[in-house]
MIDOSE-1310 file (N, C-alpha, C; in nm, 2 decimals, decimal comma, always signed):
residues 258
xxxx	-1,62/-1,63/-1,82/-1,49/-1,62/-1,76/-1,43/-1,48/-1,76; -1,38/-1,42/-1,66/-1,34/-1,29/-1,62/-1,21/-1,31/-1,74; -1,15/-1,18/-1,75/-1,04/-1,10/-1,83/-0,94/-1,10/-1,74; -0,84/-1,10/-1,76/-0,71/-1,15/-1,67/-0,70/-1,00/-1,68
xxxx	-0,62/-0,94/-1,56/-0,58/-0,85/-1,51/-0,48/-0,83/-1,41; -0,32/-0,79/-1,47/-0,22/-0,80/-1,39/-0,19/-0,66/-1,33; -0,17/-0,66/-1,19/-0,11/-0,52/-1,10/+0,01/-0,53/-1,04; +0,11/-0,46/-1,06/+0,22/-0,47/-1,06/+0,31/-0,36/-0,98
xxxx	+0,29/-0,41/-0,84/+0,39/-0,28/-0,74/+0,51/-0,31/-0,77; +0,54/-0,17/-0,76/+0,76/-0,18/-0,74/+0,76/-0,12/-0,61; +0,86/-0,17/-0,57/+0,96/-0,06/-0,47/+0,99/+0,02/-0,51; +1,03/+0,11/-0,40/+1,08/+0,24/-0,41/+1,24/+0,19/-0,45
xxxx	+1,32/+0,11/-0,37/+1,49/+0,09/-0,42/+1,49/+0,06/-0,55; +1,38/-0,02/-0,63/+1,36/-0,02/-0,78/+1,32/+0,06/-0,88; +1,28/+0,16/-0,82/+1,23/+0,31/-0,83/+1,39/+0,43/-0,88; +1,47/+0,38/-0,75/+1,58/+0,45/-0,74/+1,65/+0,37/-0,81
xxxx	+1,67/+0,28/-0,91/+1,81/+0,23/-0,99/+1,76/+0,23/-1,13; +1,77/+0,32/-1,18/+1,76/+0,35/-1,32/+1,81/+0,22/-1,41; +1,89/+0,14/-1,41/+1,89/+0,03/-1,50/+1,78/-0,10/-1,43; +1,70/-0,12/-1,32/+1,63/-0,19/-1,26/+1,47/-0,12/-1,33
xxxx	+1,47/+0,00/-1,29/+1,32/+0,07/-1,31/+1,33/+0,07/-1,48; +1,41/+0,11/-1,56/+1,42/+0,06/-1,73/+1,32/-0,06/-1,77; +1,46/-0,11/-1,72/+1,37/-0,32/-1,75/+1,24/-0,32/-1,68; +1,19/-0,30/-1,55/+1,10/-0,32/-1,54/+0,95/-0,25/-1,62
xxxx	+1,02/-0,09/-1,66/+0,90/-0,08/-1,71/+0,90/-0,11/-1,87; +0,98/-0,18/-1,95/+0,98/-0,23/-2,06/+0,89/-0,35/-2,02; +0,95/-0,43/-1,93/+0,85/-0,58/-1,92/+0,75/-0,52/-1,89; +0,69/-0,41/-1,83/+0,57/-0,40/-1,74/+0,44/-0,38/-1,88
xxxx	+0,57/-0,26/-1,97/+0,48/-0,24/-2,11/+0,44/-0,40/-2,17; +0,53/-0,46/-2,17/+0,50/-0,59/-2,25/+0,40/-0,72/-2,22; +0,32/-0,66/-2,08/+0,24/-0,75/-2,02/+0,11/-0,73/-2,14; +0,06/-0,85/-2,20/-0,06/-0,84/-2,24/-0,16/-0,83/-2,16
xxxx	-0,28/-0,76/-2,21/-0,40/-0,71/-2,15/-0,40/-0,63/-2,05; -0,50/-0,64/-1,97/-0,49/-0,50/-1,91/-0,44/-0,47/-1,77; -0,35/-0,38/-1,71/-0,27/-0,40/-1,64/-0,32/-0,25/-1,51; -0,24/-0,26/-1,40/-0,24/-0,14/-1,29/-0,06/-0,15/-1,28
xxxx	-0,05/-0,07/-1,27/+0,10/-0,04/-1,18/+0,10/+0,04/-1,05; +0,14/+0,02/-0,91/+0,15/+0,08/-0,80/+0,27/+0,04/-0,74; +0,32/+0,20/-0,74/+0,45/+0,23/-0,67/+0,47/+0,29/-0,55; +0,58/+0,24/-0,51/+0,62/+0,31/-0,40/+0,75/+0,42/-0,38
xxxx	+0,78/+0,44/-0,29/+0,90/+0,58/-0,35/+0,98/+0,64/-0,23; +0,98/+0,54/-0,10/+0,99/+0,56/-0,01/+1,15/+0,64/+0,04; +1,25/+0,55/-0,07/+1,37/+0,62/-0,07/+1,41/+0,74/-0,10; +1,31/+0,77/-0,19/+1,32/+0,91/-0,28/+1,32/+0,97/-0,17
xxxx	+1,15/+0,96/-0,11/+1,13/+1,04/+0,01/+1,24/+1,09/+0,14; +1,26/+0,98/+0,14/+1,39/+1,04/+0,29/+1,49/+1,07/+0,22; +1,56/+1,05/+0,09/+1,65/+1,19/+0,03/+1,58/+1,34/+0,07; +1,47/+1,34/+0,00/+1,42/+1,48/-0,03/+1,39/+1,54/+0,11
xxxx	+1,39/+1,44/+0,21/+1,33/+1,52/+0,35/+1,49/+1,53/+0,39; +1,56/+1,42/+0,36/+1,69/+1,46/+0,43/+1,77/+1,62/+0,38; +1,73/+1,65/+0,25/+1,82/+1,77/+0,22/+1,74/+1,90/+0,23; +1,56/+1,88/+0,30/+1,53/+1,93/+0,39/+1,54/+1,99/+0,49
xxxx	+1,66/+1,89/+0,57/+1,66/+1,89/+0,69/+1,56/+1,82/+0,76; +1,47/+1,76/+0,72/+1,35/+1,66/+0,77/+1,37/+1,54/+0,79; +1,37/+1,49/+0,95/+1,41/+1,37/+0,99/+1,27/+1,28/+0,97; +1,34/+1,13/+0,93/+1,29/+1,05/+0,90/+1,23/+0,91/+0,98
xxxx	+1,12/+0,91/+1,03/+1,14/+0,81/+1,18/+1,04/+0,70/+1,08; +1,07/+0,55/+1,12/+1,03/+0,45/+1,09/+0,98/+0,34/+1,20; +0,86/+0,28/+1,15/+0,86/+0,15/+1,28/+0,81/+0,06/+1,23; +0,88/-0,05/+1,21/+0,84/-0,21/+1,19/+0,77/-0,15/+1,01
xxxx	+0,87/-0,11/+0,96/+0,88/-0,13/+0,81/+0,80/+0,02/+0,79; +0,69/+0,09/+0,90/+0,62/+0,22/+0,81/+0,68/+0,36/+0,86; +0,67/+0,43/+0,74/+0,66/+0,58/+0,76/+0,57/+0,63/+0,86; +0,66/+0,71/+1,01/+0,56/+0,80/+1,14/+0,55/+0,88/+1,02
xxxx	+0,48/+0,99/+0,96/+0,42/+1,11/+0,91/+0,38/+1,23/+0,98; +0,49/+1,34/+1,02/+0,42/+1,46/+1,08/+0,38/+1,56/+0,95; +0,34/+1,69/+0,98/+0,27/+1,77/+0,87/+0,38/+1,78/+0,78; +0,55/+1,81/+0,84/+0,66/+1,81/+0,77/+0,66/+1,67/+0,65
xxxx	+0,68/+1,58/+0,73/+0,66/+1,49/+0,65/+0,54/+1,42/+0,51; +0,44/+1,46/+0,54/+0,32/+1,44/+0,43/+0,36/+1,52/+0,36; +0,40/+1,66/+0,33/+0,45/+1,77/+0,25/+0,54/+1,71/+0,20; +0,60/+1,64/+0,20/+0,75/+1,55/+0,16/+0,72/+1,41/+0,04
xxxx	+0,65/+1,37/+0,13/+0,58/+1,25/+0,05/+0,44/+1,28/-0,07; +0,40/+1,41/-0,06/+0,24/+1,43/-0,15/+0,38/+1,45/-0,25; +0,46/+1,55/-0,21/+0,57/+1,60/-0,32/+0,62/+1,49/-0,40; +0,69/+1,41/-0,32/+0,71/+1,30/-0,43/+0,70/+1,15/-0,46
xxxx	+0,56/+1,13/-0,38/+0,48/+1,02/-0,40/+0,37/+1,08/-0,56; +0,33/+1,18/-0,50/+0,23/+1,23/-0,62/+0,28/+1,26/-0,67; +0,35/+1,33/-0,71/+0,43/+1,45/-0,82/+0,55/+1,39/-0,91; +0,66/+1,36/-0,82/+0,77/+1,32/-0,91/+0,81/+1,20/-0,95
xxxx	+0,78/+1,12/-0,85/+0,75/+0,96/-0,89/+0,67/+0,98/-0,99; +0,53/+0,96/-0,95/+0,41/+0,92/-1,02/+0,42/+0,97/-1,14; +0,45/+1,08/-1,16/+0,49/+1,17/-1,31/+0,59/+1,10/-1,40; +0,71/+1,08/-1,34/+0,82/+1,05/-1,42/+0,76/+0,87/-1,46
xxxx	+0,74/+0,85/-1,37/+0,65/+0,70/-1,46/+0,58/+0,68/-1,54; +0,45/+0,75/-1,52/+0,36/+0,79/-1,62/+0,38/+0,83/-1,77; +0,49/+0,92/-1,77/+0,56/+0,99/-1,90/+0,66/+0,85/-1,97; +0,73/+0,77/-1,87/+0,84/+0,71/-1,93/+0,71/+0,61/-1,98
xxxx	+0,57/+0,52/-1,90/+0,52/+0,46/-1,98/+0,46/+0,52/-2,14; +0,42/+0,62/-2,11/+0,37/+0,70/-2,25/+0,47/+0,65/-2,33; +0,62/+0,69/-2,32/+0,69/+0,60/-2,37/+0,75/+0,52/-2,44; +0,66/+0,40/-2,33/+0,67/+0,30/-2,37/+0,53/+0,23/-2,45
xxxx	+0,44/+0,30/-2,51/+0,32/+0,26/-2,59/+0,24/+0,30/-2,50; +0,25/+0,26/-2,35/+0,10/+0,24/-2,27/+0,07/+0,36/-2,21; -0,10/+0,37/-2,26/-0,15/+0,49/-2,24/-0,16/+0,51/-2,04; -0,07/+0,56/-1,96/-0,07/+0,58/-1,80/-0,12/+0,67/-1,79
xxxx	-0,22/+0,68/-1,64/-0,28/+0,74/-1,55/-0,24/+0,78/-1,43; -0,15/+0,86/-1,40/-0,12/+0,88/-1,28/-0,26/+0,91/-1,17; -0,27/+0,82/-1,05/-0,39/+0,88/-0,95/-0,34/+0,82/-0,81; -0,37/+0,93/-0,69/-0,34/+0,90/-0,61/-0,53/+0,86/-0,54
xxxx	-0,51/+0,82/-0,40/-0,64/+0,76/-0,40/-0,77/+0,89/-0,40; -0,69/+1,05/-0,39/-0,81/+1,17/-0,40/-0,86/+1,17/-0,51; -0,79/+1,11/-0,66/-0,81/+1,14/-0,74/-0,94/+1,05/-0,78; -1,06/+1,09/-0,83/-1,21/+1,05/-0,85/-1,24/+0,95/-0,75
xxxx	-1,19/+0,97/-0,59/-1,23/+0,90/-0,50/-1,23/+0,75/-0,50; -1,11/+0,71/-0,56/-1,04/+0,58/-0,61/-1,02/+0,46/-0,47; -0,95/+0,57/-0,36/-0,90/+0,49/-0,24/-0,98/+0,57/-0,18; -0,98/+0,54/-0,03/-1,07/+0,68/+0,09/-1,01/+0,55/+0,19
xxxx	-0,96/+0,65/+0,29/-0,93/+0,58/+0,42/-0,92/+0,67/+0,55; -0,90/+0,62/+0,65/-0,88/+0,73/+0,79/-0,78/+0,73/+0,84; -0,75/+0,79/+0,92/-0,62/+0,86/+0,99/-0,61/+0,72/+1,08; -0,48/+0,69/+1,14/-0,45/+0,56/+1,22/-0,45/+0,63/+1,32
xxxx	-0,52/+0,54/+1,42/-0,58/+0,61/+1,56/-0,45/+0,54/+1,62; -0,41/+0,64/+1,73/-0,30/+0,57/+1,79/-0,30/+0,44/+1,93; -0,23/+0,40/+1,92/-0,21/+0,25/+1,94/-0,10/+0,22/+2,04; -0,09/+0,18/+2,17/+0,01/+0,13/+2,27/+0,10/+0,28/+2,20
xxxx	+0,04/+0,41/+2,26/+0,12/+0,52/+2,25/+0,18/+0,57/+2,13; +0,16/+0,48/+2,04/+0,22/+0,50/+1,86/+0,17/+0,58/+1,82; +0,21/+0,73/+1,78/+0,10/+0,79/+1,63/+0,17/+0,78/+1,55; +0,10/+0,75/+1,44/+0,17/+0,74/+1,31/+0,15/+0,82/+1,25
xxxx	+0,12/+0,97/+1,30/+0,06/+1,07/+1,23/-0,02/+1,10/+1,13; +0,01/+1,14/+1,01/-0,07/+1,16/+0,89/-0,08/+1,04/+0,80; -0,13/+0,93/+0,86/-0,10/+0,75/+0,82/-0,27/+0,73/+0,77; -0,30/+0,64/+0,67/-0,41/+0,63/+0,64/-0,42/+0,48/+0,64
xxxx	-0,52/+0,41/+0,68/-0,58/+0,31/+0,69/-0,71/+0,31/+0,62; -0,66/+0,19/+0,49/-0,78/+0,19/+0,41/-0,91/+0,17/+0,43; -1,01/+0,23/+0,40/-1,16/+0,19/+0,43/-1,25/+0,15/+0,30; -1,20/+0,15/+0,18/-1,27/+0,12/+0,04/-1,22/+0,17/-0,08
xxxx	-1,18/+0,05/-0,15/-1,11/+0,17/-0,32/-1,21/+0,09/-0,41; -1,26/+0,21/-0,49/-1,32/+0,22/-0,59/-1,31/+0,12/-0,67; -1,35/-0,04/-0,73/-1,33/-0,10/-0,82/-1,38/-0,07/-0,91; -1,50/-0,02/-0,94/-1,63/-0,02/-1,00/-1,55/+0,14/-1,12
xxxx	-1,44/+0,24/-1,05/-1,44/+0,35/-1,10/-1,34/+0,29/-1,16; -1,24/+0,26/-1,12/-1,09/+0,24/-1,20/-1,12/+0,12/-1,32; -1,26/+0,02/-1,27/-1,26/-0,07/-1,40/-1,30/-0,03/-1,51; -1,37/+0,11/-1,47/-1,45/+0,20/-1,62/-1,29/+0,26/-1,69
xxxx	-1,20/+0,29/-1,55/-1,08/+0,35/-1,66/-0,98/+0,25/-1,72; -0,99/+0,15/-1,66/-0,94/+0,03/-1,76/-1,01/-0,07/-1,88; -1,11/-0,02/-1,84/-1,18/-0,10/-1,99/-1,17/+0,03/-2,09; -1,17/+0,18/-2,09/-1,11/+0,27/-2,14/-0,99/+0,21/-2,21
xxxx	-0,91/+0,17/-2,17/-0,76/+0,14/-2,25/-0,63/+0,22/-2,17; -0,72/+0,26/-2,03/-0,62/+0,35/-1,93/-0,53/+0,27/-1,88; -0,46/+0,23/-1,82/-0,36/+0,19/-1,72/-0,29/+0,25/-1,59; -0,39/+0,27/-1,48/-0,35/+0,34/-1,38/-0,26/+0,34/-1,27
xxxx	-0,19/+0,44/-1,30/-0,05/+0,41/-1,21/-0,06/+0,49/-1,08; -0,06/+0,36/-0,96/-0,14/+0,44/-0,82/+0,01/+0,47/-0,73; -0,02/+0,60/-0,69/+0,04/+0,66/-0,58/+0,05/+0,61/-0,43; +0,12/+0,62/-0,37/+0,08/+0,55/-0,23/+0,07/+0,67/-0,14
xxxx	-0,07/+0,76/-0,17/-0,13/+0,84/-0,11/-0,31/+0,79/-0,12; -0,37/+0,85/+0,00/-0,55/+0,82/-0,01/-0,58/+0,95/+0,07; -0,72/+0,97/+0,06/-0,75/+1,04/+0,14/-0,88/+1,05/+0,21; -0,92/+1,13/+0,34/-1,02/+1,04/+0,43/-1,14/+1,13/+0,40
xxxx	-1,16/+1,22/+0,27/-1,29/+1,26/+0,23/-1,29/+1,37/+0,26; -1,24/+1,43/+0,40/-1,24/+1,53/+0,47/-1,14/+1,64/+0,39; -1,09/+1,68/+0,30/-1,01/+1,74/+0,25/-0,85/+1,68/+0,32; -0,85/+1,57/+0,34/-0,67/+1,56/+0,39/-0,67/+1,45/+0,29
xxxx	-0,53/+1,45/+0,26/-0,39/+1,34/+0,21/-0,38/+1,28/+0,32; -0,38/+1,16/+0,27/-0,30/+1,05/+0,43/-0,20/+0,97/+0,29; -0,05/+0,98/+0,39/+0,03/+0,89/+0,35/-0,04/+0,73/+0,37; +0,02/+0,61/+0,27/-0,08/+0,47/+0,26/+0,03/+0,40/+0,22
xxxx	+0,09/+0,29/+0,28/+0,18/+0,22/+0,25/+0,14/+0,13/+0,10; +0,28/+0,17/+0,01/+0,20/+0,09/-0,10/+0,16/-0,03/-0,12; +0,20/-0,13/-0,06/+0,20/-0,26/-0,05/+0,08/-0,32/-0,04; -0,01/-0,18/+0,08/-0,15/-0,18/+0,11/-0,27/-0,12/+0,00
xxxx	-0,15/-0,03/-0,12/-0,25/+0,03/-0,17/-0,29/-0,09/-0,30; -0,17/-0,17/-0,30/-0,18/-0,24/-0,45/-0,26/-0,37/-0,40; -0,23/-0,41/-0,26/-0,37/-0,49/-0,21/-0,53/-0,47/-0,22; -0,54/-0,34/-0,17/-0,66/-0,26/-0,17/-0,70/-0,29/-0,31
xxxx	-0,67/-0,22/-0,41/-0,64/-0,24/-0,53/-0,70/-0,31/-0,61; -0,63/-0,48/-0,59/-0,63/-0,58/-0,62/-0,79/-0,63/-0,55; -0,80/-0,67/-0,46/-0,95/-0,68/-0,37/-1,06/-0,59/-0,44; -1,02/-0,47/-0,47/-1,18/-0,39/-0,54/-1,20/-0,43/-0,69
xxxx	-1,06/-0,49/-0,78/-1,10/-0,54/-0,86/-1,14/-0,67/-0,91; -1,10/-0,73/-0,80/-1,17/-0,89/-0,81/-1,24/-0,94/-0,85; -1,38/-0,87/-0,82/-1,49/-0,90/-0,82/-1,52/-0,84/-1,02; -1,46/-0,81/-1,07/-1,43/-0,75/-1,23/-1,35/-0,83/-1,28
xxxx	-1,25/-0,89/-1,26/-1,12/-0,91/-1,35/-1,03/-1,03/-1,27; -1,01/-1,16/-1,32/-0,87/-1,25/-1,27/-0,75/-1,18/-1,26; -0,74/-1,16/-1,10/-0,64/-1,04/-1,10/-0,52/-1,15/-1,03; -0,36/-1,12/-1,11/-0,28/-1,15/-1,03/-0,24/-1,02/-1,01
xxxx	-0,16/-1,04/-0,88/-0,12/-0,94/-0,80/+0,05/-0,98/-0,79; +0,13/-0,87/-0,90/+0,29/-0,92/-0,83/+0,37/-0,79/-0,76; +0,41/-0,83/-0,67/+0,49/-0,76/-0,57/+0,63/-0,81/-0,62; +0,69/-0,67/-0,72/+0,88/-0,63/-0,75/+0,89/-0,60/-0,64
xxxx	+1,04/-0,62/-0,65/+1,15/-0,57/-0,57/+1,26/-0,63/-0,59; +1,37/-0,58/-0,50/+1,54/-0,63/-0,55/+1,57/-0,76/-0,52; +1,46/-0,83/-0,44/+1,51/-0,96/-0,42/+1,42/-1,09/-0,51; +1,46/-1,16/-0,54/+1,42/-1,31/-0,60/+1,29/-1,31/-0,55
xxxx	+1,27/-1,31/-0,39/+1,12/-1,33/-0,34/+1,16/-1,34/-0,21; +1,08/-1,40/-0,13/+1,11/-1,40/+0,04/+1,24/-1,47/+0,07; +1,29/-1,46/+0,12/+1,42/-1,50/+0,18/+1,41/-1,57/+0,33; +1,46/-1,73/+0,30/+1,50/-1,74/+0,47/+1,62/-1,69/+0,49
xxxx	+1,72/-1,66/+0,43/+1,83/-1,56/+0,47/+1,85/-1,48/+0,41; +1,84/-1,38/+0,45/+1,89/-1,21/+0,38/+2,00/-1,20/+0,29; +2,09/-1,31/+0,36/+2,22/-1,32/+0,27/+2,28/-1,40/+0,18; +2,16/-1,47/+0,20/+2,15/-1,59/+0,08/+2,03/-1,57/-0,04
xxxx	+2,11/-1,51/-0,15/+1,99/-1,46/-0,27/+1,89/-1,55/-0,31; +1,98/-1,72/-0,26/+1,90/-1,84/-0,37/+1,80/-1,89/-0,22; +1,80/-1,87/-0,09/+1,72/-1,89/-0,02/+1,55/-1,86/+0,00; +1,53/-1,82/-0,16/+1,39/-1,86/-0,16/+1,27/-1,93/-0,10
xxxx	+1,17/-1,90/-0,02/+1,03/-1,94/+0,01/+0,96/-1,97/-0,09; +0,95/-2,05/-0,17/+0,84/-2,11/-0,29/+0,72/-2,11/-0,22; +0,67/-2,11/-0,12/+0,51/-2,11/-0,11/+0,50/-2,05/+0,07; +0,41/-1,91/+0,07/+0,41/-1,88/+0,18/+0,25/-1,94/+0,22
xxxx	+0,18/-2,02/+0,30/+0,05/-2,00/+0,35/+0,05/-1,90/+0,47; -0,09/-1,89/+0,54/-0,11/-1,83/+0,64/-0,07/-1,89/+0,79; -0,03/-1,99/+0,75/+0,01/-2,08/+0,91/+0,16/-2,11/+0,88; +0,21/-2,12/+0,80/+0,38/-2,11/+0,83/+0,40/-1,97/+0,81
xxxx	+0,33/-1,83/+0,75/+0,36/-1,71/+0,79/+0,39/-1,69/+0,94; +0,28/-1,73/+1,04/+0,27/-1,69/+1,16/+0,42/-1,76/+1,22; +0,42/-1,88/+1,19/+0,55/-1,97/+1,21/+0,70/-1,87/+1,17; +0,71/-1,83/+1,04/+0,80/-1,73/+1,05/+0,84/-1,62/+1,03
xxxx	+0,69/-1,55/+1,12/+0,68/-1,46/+1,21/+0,76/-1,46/+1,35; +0,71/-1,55/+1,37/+0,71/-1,59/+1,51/+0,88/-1,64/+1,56; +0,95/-1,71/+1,48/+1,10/-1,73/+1,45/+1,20/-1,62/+1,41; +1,10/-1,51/+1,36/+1,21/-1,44/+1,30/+1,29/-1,44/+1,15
xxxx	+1,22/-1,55/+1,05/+1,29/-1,54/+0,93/+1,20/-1,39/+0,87; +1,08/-1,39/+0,85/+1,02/-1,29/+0,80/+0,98/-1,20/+0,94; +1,02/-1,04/+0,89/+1,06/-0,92/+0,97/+1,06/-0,81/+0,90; +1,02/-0,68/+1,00/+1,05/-0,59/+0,89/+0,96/-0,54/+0,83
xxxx	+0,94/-0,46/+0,70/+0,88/-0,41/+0,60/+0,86/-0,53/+0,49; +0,91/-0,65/+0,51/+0,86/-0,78/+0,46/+0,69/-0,84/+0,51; +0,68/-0,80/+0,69/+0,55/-0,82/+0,71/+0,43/-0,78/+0,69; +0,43/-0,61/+0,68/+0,32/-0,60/+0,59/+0,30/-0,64/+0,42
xxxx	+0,40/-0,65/+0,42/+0,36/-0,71/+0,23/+0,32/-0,87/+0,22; +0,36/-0,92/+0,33/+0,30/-1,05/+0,29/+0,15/-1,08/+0,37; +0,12/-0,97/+0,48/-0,02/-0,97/+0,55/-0,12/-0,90/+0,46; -0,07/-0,82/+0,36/-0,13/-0,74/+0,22/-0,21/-0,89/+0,17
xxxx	-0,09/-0,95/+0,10/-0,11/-1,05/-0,03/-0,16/-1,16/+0,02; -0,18/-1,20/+0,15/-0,26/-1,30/+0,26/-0,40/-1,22/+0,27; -0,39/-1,08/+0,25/-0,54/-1,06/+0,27/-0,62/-1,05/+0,15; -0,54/-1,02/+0,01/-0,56/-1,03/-0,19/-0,63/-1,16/-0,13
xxxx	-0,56/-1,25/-0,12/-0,59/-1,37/-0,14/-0,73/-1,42/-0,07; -0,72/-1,39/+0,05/-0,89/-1,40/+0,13/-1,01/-1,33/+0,05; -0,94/-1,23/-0,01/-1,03/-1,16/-0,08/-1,10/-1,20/-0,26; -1,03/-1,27/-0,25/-1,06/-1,36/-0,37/-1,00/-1,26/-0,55
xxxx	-0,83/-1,25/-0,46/-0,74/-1,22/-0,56/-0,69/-1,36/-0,63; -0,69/-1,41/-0,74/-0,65/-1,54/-0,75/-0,52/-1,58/-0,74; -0,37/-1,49/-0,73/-0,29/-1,50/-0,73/-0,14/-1,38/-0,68; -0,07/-1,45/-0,59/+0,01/-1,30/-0,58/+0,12/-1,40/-0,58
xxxx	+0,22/-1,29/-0,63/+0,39/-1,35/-0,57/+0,50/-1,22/-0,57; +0,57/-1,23/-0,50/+0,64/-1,18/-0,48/+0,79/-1,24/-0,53; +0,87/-1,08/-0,59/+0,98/-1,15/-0,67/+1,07/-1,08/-0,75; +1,16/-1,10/-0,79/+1,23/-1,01/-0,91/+1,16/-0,94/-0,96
xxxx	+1,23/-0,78/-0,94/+1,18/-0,68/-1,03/+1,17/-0,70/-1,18; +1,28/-0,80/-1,20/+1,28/-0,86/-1,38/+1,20/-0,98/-1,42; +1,16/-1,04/-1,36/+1,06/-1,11/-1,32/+0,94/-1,15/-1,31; +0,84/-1,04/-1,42/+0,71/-0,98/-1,43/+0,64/-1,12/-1,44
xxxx	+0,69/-1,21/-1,52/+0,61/-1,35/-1,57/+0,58/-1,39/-1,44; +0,62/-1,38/-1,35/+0,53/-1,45/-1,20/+0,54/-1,58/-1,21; +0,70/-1,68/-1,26/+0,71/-1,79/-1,30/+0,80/-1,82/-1,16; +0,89/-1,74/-1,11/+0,97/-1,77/-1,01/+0,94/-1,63/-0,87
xxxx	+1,00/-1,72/-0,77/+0,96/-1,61/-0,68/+0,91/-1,70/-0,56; +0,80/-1,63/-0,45/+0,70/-1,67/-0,32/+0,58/-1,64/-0,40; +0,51/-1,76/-0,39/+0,34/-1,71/-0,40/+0,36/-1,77/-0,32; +0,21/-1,66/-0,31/+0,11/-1,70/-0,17/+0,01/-1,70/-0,18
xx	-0,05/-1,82/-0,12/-0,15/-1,86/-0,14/-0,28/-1,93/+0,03; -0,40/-1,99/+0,01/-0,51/-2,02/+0,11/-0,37/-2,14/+0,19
């Protein structure tokens, strides 16, 4: 029987609320056995580009990335996020690893070739993350805390949406470890109304996704996180959900599931 293994993305808006990112990384310390955390930092980001002066362009939930922009995001996807997490887990007992996917060639992916006129500029599209490396640094007693940066081998950073990196992630260690896979954030879990907190989705499959896709309840930067945890799951992640950043037990919330 494999070793249970929990990975645990935050948002970036959970990132930014100092009494939300607290709790979570107390419960995150509190998870028995052996765990990943992967963040995202996306808010930070367009502060720091905004008082740049660096405009911020978005489409259907991702960061476009010009050279201004990756400079923005290595800064504080790798650096100030990833750091200030890493130290606050130290912390908290747990021995953290900050690594972005350059770091011992963990993630590797290519540049997003552009599409019906789109570039997404300095955007990475995964091609393979290391399970085999990161499982030697968790059976170590490490706990690695991933950046939502990769890079395409060639000496570049590509910005990686993290939703995709903690999928990636999750999929390379499968094949090692019963991995659930939970996706924090500020909300309960999927929402059929934005404005209704208690309008929870208790179970998303792949055929009422497309359904509300296709209607309109799920949109947004909600679609790649649930095409992420639709693909964990093809991949023979045993479990994902999405849910309260206070919420780590994975008791309430959207799973998703075959």
């Amino acid at each position: 029987m494999k070793e249970k293994l929990t990975i645990v993305k935050v948002g970036g808006a959970v990132v930014e609320d100092e009494a939300q990112l607290s709790q979570l990384l107390k419960d995150f310390s509190a998870i028995e056995g052996k765990k990943v955390l992967v963040h995202g930092g996306g808010r930070k980001a367009t502060k720091v580009a905004e008082a740049l002066g660096i405009e911020s362009k978005m489409l259907n939930g991702r960061r476009i990335t010009d050279a201004e922009m990756l400079s923005v995001v290595t800064m504080v996807y790798g650096g100030l996020v990833n750091k200030n997490l890493v130290a606050r887990l130290q912390a908290n007992g747990v021995n953290a690893l900050g690594l972005t996917g350059a770091d011992m060639d963990v993630i590797r992916s290519h540049k997003r070739p552009i599409k019906d006129g789109v570039d997404f500029g300095f955007v990475g599209d995964v091609d393979k993350a290391n399970g085999q490396m990161l499982s030697r640094l968790i059976e170590e007693g490490v706990t690695p805390v991933m950046a939502p940066l990769t890079h395409d081998g060639q000496g570049n950073i590509l910005n990686t949406n993290a939703d995709t990196i903690a999928s990636e992630t999750a999929k390379a260690l499968a094949p090692y470890y019963d991995v659930t896979l939970i996706f924090s954030f500020e909300k309960k879990g999927v929402l059929r109304d934005p404005d209704d907190e208690d309008s929870v989705i208790s179970t998303i499959t792949r055929a009422n996704f497309i359904k509300y896709k296709a209607d309109g309840t799920i949109s947004g930067g909600m679609l790649p996180k649930i095409e992420n945890a639709l693909a964990a799951i093809d991949a023979g992640v045993s479990r994902v959900v999405i849910t309260l950043a206070t919420a780590l037990d994975g008791q309430t919330g959207t799973t998703i599931c075959l």
